[in-house]
C-alpha atoms as one frame of an Amber mdcrd trajectory, in Angstrom:
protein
   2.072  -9.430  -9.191   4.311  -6.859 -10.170   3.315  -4.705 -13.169  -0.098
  -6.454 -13.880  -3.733  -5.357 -12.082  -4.024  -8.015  -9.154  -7.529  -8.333
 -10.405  -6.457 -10.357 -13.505  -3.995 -12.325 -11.657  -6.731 -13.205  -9.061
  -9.460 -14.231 -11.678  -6.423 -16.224 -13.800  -5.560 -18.437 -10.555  -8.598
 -18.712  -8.606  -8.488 -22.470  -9.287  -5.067 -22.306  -6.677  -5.382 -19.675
  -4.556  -5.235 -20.547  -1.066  -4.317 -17.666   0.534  -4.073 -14.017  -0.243
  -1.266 -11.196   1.457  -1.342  -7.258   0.682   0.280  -4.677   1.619   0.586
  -1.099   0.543   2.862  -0.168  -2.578   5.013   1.573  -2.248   6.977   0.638
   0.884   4.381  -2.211   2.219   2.871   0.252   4.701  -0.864  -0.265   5.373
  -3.097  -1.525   2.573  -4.865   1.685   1.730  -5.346   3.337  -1.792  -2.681
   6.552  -2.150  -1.517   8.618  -4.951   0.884   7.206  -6.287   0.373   4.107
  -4.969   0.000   1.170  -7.324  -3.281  -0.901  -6.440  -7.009   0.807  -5.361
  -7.339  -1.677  -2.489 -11.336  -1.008  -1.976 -11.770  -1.627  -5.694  -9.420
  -4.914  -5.209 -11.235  -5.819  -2.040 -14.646  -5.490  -3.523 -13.460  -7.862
  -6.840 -12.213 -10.342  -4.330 -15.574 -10.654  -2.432 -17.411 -10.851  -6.105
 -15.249 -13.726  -7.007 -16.253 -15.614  -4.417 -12.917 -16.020  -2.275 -13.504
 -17.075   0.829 -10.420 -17.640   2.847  -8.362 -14.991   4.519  -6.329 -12.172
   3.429  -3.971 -11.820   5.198  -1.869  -8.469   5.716   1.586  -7.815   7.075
   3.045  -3.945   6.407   5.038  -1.360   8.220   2.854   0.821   9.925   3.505
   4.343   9.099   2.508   6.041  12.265   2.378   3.190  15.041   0.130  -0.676
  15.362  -3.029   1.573  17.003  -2.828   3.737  14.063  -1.981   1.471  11.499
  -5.119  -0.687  11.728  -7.853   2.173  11.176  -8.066   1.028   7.349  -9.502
  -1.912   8.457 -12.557  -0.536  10.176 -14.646   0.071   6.771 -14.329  -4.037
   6.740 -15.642  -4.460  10.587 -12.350  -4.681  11.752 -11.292  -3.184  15.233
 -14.837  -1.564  15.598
């Protein structure tokens, strides 16, 4: 979704969304919100759950410093705790 807020993209196609994939912009590193970076991932994360998705996100980056590393985003969603 390239050059539109993944929030409108998610409420136009709700009807045929399956699945969902992030990654960070830019350079798909971890999905975490950065200066500069395109999306605020807790702000998209917290639409998603109000829209009532219920399937999986699924995520596949580049970590930036290492797997161990790269997964502490997660642990504000009770992931890795």
């Amino acid at each position: 979704m390239v050059g539109e807020d993944p929030r409108e993209g998610v409420s136009a196609n709700m009807d045929v969304i399956a699945h969902m994939q992030v990654a960070g912009t830019p350079g798909r590193h971890e999905p975490v919100s950065t200066p500069g970076g395109d999306c605020d991932f807790t702000a998209l994360f917290e639409f998603i759950d109000t829209v009532g998705y219920g399937g999986w996100i699924g995520c596949e980056y580049a970590p930036r410093a290492g797997t161990r590393e790269g997964l502490g985003w997660a642990t504000a969603y009770g992931i890795g705790n």
